[in-house]
N, C-alpha and C positions, 0 to 999 in steps of 0.2 A: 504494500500500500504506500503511495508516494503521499506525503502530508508536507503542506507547508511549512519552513523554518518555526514561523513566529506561530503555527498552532502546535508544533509539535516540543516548543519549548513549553508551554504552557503543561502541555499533555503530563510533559515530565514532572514540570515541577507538583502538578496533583497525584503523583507517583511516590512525593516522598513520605518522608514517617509525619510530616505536620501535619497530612492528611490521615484522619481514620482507615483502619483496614477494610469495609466494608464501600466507602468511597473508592480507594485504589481500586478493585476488586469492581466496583464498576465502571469505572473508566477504563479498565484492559477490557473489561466485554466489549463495549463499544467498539476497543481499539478490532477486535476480533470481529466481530459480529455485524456492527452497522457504522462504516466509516463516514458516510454520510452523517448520520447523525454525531459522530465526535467532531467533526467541523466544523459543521452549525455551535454546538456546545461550546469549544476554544476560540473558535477566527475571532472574538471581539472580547471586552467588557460589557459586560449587560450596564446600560443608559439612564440615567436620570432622562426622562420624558416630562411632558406639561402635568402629569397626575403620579409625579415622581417614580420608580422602579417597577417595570413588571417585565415578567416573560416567564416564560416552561418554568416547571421545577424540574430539575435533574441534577447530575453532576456538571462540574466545568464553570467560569467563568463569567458564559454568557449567558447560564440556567439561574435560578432562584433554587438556593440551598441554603446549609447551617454556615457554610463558610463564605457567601458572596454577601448573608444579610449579616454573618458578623462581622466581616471587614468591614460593610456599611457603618456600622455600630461601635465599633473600635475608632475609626473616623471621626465618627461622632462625637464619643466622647471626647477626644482628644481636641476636637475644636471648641466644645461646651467647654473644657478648662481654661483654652487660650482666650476665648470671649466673653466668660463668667470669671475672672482669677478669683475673687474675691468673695463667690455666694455660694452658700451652700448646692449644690446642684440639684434638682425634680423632673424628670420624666415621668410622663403615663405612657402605657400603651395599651393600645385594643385589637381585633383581630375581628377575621370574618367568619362564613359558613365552611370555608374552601378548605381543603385537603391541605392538613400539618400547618395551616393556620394556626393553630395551639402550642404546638410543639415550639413549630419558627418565632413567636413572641415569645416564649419560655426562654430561646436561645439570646434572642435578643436583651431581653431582661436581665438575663444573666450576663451580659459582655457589661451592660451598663453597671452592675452593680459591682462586678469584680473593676470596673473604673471608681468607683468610690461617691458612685450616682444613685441619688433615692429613685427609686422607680414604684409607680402605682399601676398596676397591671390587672385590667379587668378579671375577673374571674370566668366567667364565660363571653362567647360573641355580645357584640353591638354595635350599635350603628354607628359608621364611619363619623354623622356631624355630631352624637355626643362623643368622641375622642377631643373634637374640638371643643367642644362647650368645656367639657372637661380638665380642659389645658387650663383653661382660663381661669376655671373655678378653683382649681388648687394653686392657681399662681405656680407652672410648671414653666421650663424654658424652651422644653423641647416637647413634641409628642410622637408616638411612631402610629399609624396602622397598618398592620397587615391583611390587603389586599390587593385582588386582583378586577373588581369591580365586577361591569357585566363580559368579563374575559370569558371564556371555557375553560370544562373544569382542571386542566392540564396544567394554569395557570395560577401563578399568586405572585404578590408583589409588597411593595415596600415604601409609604407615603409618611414624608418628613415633615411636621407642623412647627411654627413658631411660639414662641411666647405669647403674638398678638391674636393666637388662634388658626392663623391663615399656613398656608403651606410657605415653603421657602422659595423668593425670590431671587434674582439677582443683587447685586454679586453675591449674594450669600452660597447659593447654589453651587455655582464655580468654587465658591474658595471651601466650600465642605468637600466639593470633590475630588479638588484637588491632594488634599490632607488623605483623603481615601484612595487615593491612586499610587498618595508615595508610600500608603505600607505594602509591608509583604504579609502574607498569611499566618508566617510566622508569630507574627504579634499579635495576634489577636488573644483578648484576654476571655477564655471561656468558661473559669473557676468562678462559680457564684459568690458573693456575700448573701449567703440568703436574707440574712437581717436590714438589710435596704431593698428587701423587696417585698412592697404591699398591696396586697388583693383588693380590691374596689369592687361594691357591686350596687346594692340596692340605695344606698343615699344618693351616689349621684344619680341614679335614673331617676329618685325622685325629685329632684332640683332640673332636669334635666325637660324630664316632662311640665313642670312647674312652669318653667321660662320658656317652652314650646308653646302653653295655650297662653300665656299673657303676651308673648309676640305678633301672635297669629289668629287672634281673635278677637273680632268686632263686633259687639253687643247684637250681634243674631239672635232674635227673640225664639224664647225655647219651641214656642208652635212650629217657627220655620225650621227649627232642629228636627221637630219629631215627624214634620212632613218630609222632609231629604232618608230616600234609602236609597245607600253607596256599598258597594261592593269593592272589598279591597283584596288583593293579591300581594304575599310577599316576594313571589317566586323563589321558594326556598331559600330567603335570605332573613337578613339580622332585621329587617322592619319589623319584622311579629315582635320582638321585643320593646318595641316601645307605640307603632301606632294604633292599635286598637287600646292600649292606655290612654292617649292622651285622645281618640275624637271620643271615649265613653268620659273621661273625664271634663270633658270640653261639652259637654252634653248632647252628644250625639250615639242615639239607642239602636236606630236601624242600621246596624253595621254586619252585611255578611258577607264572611270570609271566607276564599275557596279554600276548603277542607283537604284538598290533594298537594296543596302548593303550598301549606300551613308551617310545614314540618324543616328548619333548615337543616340542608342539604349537598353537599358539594359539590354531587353527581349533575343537581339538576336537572331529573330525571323525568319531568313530564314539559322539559321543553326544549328546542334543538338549541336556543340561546337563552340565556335568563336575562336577556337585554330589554326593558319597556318600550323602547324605541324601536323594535320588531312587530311590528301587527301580531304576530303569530305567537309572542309572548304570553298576550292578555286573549287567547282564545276560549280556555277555561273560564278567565273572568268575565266575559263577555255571555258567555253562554248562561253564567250563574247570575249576570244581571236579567236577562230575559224571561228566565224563569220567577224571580222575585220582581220583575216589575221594576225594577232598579234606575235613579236617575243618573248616575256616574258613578262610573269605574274606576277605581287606581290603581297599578302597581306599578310596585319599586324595583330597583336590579337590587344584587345580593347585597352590598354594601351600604344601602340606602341613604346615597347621596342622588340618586334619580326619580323623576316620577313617569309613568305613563296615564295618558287622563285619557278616558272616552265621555260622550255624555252624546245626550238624542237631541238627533236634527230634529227639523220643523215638521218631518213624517214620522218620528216617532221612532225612527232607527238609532242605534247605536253606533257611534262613528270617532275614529281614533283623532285625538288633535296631535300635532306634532310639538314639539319643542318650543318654537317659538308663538304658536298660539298661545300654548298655557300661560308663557310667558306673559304675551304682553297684556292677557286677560288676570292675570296676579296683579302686572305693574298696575294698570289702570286701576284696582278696584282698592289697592292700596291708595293711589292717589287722592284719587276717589273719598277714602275716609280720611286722610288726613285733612284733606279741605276742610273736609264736612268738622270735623274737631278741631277749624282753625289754628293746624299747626304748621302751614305752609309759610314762610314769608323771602323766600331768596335764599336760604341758608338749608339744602335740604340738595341730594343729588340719588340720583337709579344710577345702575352699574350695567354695562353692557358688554360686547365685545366683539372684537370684528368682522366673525364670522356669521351673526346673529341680523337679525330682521333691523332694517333702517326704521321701519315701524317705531321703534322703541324711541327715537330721537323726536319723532312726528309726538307722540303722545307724552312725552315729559313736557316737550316745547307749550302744548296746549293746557299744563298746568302752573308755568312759568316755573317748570324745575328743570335744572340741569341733566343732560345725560352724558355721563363718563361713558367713554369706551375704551377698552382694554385690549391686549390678546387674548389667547384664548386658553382657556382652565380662570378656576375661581378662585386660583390666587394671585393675580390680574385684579379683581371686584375686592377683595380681603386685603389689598395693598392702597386702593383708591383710598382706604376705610383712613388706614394711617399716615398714608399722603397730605390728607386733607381734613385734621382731627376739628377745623371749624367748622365743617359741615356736619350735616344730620346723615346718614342712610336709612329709606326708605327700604330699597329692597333691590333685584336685580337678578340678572340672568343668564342664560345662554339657550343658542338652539338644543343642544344635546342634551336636555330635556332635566336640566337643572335648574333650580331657583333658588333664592336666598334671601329672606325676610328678616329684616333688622339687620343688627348684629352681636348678636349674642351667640350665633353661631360663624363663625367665617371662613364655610364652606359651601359649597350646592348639599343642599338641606332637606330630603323628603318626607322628614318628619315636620315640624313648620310648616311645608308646602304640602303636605297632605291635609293638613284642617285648613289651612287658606283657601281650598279649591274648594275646599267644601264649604266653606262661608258664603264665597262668591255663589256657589249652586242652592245651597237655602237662602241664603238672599234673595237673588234673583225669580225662582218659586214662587217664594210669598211674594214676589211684587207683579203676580203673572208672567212672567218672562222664564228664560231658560238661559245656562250658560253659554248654548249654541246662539241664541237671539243676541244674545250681550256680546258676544263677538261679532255676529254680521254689524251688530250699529257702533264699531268702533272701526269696523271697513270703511263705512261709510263716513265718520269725522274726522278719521286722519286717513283716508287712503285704503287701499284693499292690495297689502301686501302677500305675495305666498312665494314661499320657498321651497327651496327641493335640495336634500343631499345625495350627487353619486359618488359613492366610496368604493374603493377600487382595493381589492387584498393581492397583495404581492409577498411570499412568503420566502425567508431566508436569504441568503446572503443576495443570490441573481435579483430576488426582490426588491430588495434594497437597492440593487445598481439599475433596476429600473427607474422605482421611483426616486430617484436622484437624478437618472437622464431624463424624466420629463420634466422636472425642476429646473433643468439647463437649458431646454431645448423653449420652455415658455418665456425664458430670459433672456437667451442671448436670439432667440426670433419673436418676439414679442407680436400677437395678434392686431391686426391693422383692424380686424372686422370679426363681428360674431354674430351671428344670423341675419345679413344682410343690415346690422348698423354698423355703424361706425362705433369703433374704441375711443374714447376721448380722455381717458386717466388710467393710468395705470401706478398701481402703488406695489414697492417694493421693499416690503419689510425687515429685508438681509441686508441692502444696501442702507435702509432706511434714505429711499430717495421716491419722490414721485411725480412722475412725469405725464403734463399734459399735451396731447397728443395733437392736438388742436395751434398751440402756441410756441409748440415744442419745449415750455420752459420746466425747467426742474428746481421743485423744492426738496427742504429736508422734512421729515419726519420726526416727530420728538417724541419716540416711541421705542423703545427697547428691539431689538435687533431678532428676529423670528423668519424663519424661513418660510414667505408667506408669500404669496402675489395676488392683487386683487386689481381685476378689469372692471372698469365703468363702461359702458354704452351708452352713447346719445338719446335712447329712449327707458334710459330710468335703469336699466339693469344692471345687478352686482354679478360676478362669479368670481368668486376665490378662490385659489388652489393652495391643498397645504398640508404636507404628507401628518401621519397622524404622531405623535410624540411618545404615544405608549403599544401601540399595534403596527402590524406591518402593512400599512393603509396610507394610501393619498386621498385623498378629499376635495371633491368639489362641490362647493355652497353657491346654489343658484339661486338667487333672489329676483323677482321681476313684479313690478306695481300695473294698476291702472285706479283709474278717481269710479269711484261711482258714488249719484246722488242720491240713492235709496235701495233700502236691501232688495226690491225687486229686481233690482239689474244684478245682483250678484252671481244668478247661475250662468248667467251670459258671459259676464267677468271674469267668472271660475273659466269655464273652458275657454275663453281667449289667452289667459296666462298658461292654463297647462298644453296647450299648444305651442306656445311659443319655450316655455321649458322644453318639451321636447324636442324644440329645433334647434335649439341650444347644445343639446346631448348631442344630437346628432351630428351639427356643425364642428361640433369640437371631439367628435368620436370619442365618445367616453361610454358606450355602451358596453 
C-alpha cells in the first residue's frame, strides 16, 4: 500500500505506546483492511468549523476520539491559564443523545481537572442552549458540549463557549488553536482530580426552565392556551428534557408528543436524518397532528438548538415553514410586543446574518429598530450582544432554522423558541387568525420574500478539492448574468472587498474575513455560495422578492418566485 509521507507519519506516531493498545490495534486494521479509510482518518486535523469540531468518531487525527477531544482540552486549558493567571478557573460541560457522548465528556472533564480546573458536568444529556444559560449562571469561563447536532449517527463533535455564553470568536479561535496544534499527544493530561469534578442536574434545569418562560412569554390569556393543540417531536434528542416542562409550565395543556421519537437515541432510528429542516423528519409529527386535530407542529434536531415548525394553511392543510419564515414571524411578533409595552425607543437591535432572508432588514426598519447582520452560526448574533453592550437585544436569527430570544441564552435556542411559536399560534387563534395568515400579511407590509437552499454533499478528501475548485472558479470568473439579469454587486467575504459591477468601483467590507460570495441581480435577487464549516457541503442561498398588495395575489406571487428559483438552479447548474 503506497501512503503518503505526511499521512503515514501520522499513522506512526498513533503506533506508539502514548497511544492505548486497543487504538494501535485499530489503526493496523485499517492499515490492513481499509486503506481508504486510514487516509480519510490521517490526510488532515479535524477543523474548528462555524459550530466548532465535528466529524466521524474513529481512530486518527481527522476522527473524533479520546485523544483529538483531549488535545482539544489540554489546549484548552492551557490557554484558560494564560488568559485567567489570576482566577480560580470553572468549566461546565454537557453532552448529547449520540454515541460515547458520555464517555467523550467524562474524558474531557477529566483533562480539565487533572489541569487544576473546576468542572461542572451534567449528569445526564441536555440541551445544547442550557450549556449556555449555564455558563453564565455559574459564572464559568469556559463551556464545552459534546455534539454533533443534526449530523448522523457516525458523528459527534466538540462546541467551545465563552464566558459571555456565546461560542468562540475570533481571534480567540485562532489563538486556542493555535496553543492546540503546538502540543503533541504526549501531553495531554488524562489522570482525573476527581475532587474538581461536579455533577449538575436538577437546579439548573430548574433556573433554566424558569428564565425560558419569562423570556418567551407574552401574557397569552390562558383560554388562548387551552385552545392551541401542538404537537411536538424530539427526534430522539435532549429537547424531551426540558420542552414539555416549560410549554406545561408556561401553561400550555394540549401538548402531544410522538411516543416513537420520545425516547433519546443515537441511532435515530425512525428517521433517515434527525435534521427538522428535512420534511421527512417531522413525518411522524405531522401524521400525529392530523389525527388530534393539531394547530402546529414542532420538532427539534438532537441537540436542540433547532426548531422545525408546520402549522395549517388557509385549506386546513398542514404545511412545513422553513427557517427563515419562522424566523421573521418570531422577529415580528416580538417587535410586535415590545411596542405594545412601550419598550422600543432607538436603543434596541435583531441579529441576523448573511445568508438569511433580506426580509428581516425590511421589518426591523418598519419598527425603527436596527438590524445587525453577521456571518453565519450564532456566534456572529452572541458577539453583536457584547459588541454593543448599549443596546437592548430583542431576538434574532438565521435561515437554518435557529432563533434566539433575548439573551439569556447566547445560542440558537429551541427551547425559548419552542413556547414563542406557540405564543405567536395562541395569539393569533384567539384573535381569528392563524400563524399561516400572520405570515401572508407580513408578505404583504414588507415585501413577499422566499428562499431556497441547494446544498451540494461532496465527501472526503476529492470532496473537498471540489468544493474549493468551485470556490475559485466563482472568483477568479465571476458571473456577468444569472437568469437572464444582470449581476450588479458582488461581495467577497475572503477578500473582504465588494465590487459593483455597474461602476466597477470596489469597496471594503468591515466584516470578519469568511469564505463566502454573494451575487446581487438587478431584479432584487441574492444567491450566496459558501461551502459549509462543519459538513462536507457547499451551499447555495437563493433569495428572490416581489411586492404584493394583498394576500390574494400571493398564490400568483408564490409561483412567479419559485419559477424563477428554478431558473436560477438551472442557470447556474446546481442541480
Amino acid at each position: 500500500m503506497n501512503i503518503a509521507p505526511n499521512i503515514l507519519n501520522a499513522v506512526n506516531e498513533w503506533l506508539t505506546p502514548t497511544f492505548d493498545q486497543e487504538t494501535q490495534a485499530a489503526v493496523k486494521e485499517l492499515m490492513t483492511t481499509s486503506p481508504k479509510e486510514l487516509e480519510e482518518s490521517f490526510y488532515k486535523n479535524l477543523e474548528f468549523g462555524t459550530g466548532g469540531m465535528r466529524g466521524v468518531m474513529g481512530v486518527g487525527n481527522n476522527r473524533i476520539n479520546k485523544y483529538t477531544l483531549g488535545k482539544n482540552t489540554q489546549g484548552l486549558s492551557d490557554y484558560l491559564h494564560q488568559v485567567f493567571p489570576n482566577e480560580p478557573l470553572k468549566v461546565v460541560i454537557a453532552y448529547d443523545c449520540r454515541h460515547n457522548s458520555n464517555t467523550l465528556a467524562k474524558v474531557v472533564a477529566d483533562v480539565f481537572s487533572a489541569n487544576g480546573i473546576q468542572v461542572y458536568l451534567f449528569s445526564d444529556l441536555r440541551p445544547t442552549p442550557e450549556l449556555s444559560f449555564a455558563l453564565k449562571h455559574l459564572k464559568c469561563q469556559c463551556g464545552i458540549v459534546l455534539t454533533a447536532s443534526h449530523n448522523p449517527p457516525e458523528y459527534n463533535g466538540y462546541k467551545v463557549y465563552w464566558q459571555d455564553g456565546g461560542q468562540i470568536v475570533p481571534p480567540q479561535d485562532k489563538e486556542i488553536v493555535n496553543v492546540i496544534e503546538s502540543l503533541s499527544y504526549d501531553k495531554i493530561k488524562f489522570n482525573a482530580n476527581e475532587s474538581l469534578i461536579q455533577y449538575i442536574d436538577t437546579e439548573i434545569d430548574k433556573e433554566f426552565v424558569k428564565s425560558s418562560i419569562e423570556n418567551a412569554s407574552f401574557n397569552t390569556p390562558t383560554e388562548a392556551k387551552d385552545d392551541l393543540h401542538i404537537v411536538f417531536t424530539s427526534l430522539h434528542g435532549t429537547s424531551i428534557k426540558s420542552i414539555p416542562d416549560v410549554l406545561s409550565q408556561a401553561g400550555y395543556k394540549n401538548v402531544h408528543i410522538v411516543p416513537e421519537q420520545a425516547v433519546p437515541d443515537g441511532n435515530f432510528p425512525t428517521v433517515k436524518s434527525p435534521n427538522p429542516e428535512e420534511p421527512e423528519a417531522l413525518t411522524m409529527a405531522l401524521a400525529l397532528a392530523d389525527k388530534t386535530d393539531s394547530d402546529i407542529v414542532v420538532g427539534t434536531d438532537p441537540d436542540c438548538d433547532r426548531l422545525g415548525v408546520a402549522v395549517r394553511n388557509n385549506d386546513g392543510k398542514m404545511i412545513l415553514l422553513n427557517g427563515n419564515q419562522t424566523m421573521v414571524l418570531m422577529t415580528s411578533f416580538l417587535l410586535k410586543q415590545w411596542k405594545k409595552a412601550g419598550k422600543i425607543n432607538g436603543k434596541q437591535f435583531v441579529g441576523s446574518t448573511i445568508v438569511s432572508t433580506p426580509m428581516m432588514m425590511e421589518l426591523a426598519s418598519s419598527y425603527g429598530v436596527e438590524c445587525k447582520v453577521g456571518l453565519t452560526g450564532f456566534k456572529w448574533i452572541a458577539k453583536m450582544i457584547v459588541d454593543f453592550p448599549e443596546l437592548e437585544f430583542i431576538g434574532g436569527g438565521e435561515e437554518s432554522f435557529g432563533f434566539m430570544v433575548g439573551d439569556a441564552v447566547r445560542d440558537k435556542d429551541a427551547v425559548a423558541a419552542t413556547l414563542l411559536i406557540c405564543e405567536v399560534a395562541a395569539q393569533a387563534k384567539a384573535a381569528g387568525s392563524s400563524v399561516y395568515k400572520e405570515l401572508l400579511q407580513l408578505y404583504v407590509e414588507n415585501g413577499f420574500y422566499k428562499e431556497f437552499l441547494v446544498s451540494l454533499t461532496k465527501k472526503g478528501m476529492e470532496g473537498l478539492e471540489e468544493i474549493n475548485q468551485m470556490m475559485i472558479n466563482l472568483r477568479e470568473n465571476p458571473l456577468k448574468e444569472i437568469n437572464g439579469q444582470r449581476v450588479i454587486m458582488v461581495e467577497d467575504y475572503q477578500s473582504s472587498k465588494a465590487l459593483n459591477l455597474l461602476t466597477n468601483e470596489e469597496t471594503s467590507m468591515d466584516m470578519p474575513k469568511s469564505n463566502v460570495l454573494i451575487y446581487y441581480t438587478e431584479d432584487g435577487s441574492k444567491i450566496c455560495a459558501r461551502p459549509s464549516g462543519t459538513e462536507p457541503k457547499i451551499k447555495f442561498y437563493i433569495s428572490v422578492n416581489a411586492a404584493i398588495e394583498s394576500v390574494l395575489e400571493f398564490d400568483e406571487a408564490e409561483k412567479f418566485l419559485d419559477d424563477k428559483i428554478k431558473n436560477i438552479i438551472a442557470d447556474m447548474q446546481l442541480n
